[in-house]
C-alpha positions in Angstrom: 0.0 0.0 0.0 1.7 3.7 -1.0 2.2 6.0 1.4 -0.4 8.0 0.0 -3.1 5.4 0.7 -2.0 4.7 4.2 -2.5 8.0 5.0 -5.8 7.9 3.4 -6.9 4.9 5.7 -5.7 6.8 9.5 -7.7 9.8 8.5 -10.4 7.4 7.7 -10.4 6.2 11.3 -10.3 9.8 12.6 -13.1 11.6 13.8 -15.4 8.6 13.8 -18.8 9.5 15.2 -19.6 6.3 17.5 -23.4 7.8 17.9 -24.0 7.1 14.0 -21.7 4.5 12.8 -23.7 4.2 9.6 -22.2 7.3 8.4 -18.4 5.7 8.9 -16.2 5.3 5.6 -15.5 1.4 4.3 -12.9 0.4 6.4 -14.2 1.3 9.6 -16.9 -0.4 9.1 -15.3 -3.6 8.0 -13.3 -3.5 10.9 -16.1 -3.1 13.1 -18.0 -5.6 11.6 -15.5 -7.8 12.3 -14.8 -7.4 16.0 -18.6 -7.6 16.2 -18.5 -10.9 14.8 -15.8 -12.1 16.5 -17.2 -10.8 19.7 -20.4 -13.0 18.9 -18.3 -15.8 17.9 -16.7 -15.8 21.1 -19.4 -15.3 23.3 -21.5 -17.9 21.8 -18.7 -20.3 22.7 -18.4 -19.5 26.3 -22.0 -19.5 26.6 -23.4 -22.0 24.9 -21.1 -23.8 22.2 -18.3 -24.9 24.3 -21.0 -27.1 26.4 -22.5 -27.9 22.7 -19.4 -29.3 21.9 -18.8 -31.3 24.8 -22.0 -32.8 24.7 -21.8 -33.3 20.6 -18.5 -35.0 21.6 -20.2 -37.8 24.1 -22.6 -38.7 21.6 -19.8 -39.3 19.2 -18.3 -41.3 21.4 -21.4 -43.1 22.8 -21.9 -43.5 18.9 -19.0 -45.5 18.3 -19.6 -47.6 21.6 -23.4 -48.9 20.4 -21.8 -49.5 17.1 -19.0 -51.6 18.6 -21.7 -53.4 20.7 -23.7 -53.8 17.8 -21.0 -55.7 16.1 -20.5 -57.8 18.6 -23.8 -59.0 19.4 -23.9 -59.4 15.7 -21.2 -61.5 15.6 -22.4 -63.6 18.4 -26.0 -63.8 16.5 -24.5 -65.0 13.9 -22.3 -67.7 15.7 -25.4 -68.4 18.0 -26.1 -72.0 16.6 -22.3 -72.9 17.2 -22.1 -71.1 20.8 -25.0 -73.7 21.9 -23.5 -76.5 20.9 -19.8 -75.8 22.4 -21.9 -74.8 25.4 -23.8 -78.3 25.6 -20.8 -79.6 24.4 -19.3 -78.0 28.4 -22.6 -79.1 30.1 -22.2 -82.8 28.8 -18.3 -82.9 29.8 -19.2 -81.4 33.3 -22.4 -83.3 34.0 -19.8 -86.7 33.2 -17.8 -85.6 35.4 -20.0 -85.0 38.6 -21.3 -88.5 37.6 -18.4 -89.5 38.9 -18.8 -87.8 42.1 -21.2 -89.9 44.8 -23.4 -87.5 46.8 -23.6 -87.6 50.6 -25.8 -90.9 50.9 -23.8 -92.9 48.2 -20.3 -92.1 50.0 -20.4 -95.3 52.5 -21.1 -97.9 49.9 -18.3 -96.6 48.5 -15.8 -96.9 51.0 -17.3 -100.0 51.6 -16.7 -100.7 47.7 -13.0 -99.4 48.4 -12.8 -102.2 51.8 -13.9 -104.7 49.4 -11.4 -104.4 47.1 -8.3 -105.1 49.2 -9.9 -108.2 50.8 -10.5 -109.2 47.3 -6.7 -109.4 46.7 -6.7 -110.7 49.9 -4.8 -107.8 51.9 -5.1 -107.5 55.4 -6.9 -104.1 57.2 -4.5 -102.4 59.7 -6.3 -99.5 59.4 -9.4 -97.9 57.2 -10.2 -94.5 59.0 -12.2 -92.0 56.8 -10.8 -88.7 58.5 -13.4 -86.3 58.1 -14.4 -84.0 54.0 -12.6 -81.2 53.3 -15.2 -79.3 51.2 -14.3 -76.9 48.7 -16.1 -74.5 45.9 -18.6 -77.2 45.0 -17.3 -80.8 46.2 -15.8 -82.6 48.9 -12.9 -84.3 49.3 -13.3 -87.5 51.6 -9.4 -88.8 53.3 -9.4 -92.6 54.3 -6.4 -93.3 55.8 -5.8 -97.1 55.0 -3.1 -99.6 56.8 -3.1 -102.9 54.9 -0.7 -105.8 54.9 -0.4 -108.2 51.8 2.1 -109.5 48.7 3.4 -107.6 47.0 1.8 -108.1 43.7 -1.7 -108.1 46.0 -1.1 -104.5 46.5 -0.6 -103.5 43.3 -3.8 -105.2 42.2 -5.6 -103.6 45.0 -3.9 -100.1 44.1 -5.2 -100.8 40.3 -8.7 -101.9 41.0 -9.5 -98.5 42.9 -8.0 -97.2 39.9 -10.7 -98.5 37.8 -13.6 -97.7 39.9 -16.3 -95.7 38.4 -16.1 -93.1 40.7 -13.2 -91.1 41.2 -10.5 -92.3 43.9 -6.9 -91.2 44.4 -4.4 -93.5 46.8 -1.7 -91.0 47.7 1.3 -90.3 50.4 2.3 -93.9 49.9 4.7 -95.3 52.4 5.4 -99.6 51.5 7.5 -101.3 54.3 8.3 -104.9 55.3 5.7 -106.3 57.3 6.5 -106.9 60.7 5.0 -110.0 61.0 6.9 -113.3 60.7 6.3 -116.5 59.7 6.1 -119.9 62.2 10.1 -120.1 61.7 10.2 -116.5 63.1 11.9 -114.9 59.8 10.5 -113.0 57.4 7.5 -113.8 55.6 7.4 -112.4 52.3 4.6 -109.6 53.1 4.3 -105.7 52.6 2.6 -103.1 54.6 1.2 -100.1 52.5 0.5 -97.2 54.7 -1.5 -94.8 52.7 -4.2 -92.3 52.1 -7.5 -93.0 49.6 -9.2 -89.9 48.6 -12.3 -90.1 47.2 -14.6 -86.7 46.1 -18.4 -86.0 46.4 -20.4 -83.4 44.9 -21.9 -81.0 47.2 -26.0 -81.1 48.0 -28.3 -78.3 47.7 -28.3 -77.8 51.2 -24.4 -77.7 51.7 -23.9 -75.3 48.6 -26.6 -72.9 50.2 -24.5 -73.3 53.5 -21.7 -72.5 51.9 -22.8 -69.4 49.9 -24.1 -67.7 53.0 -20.5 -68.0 54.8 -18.9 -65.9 52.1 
C-alpha cells in the first residue's frame, strides 16, 4: 500500500462518530464488523457452544460404543447355533464328570466298595479310617487313611482296582514297608505293609452349597 493510501486509511479512522456509525467510511466499518463478529463468535462459545461441543462429543463417542456393541452381538448372532452347541458340548463334559462324584448318601457304599477291594486281593486291614471331607467351591474331598498288609503283587492289584472304579478315587502319600509280621520259623514272611491315604470326592447337595454361599 503507498504512502499516500496509508495516509488515506488513518484519516479514515479519525473523527469517527460512534453515535451514527452508519455514516463511517468502508474500512471502519469492515473492521467493526468484524470485531462484532468475533465478539459474537466468542461469546456464543463461552456460553453455549463450548457445552454444545462437549456434549456433541459424548454422543460421538457413545456412537461408536453402540456401534461396537452392535458388532459384537452381531457377531455372536450370527455364531449363535455354534455357541449352543460348544456350550452343551461343556454341560455334557461337566455333568460326566459329577457322575463321577457320589453324593452324601452314596459315599459309604463306597468306601465299603473301596474295603472290598483289598480283601478281594486278599490284603489285610491295619487301618481304614475315613478322616473327616474337606469341602471346597462345589465338592468334597473325603481322606481314608488305609493300613493294609499283603504280597506284594496283592497290593498292586488292589492299588489298580481303585483305579478303575467308576467313581473317582486317588491312593496317595504312599509309604510300602516290610511287614513286621513273621512266619512260624520267626523270619521274614514275604509280606508288605502299604501305609497310605485313599481320597475319594463328592459333589456337594443343595443344602451344603446354600451353607456355603451364606459363609462368604
Amino acid at each position: 500500500m503507498s504512502a499516500f493510501d496509508f495516509q488515506r486509511l488513518q484519516d479514515d479512522f479519525r473523527g469517527l462518530n460512534f453515535n451514527d456509525p452508519g455514516v463511517w467510511p468502508l474500512a471502519p466499518r469492515v473492521v467493526a464488523f468484524v470485531v462484532v463478529l468475533l465478539g459474537v463468535i466468542a461469546l456464543g462459545w463461552l456460553l453455549d457452544w463450548q457445552d454444545q461441543w462437549s456434549e456433541l462429543e459424548q454422543k460421538e463417542a457413545e456412537e461408536t460404543q453402540l456401534r461396537d456393541s452392535w458388532l459384537t452381538k452381531k457377531r455372536q448372532a450370527v455364531n449363535l447355533d455354534e455357541y449352543k452347541r460348544q456350550l452343551a458340548e461343556i454341560n455334557r463334559q461337566f455333568d460326566g464328570l459329577v457322575r463321577q462324584l457320589p453324593g452324601k448318601a452314596e459315599m459309604e457304599s463306597l468306601l465299603s466298595d473301596i474295603n472290598q477291594a483289598g480283601l478281594g486281593r486278599g490284603l489285610q486291614f491295619d487301618l481304614f479310617q475315613p478322616t473327616g471331607a474337606v469341602v471346597n467351591e462345589f465338592y468334597a474331598a473325603v481322606p481314608v487313611k488305609i493300613s493294609v498288609t499283603g504280597s506284594y503283587d496283592d497290593i498292586g492289584e488292589f492299588a489298580s482296582d481303585v483305579a478303575k472304579m467308576p467313581r473317582i478315587v486317588t491312593i496317595k502319600n504312599m509309604v510300602l514297608t516290610a511287614s513286621p509280621q513273621a512266619n512260624r520259623k520267626g523270619g521274614y514272611d514275604g509280606r508288605l505293609k502299604l501305609d497310605a491315604t485313599a481320597e475319594t470326592y463328592r459333589y456337594l447337595d443343595e443344602e451344603e452349597t446354600r451353607q456355603r454361599g451364606e459363609k462368604k
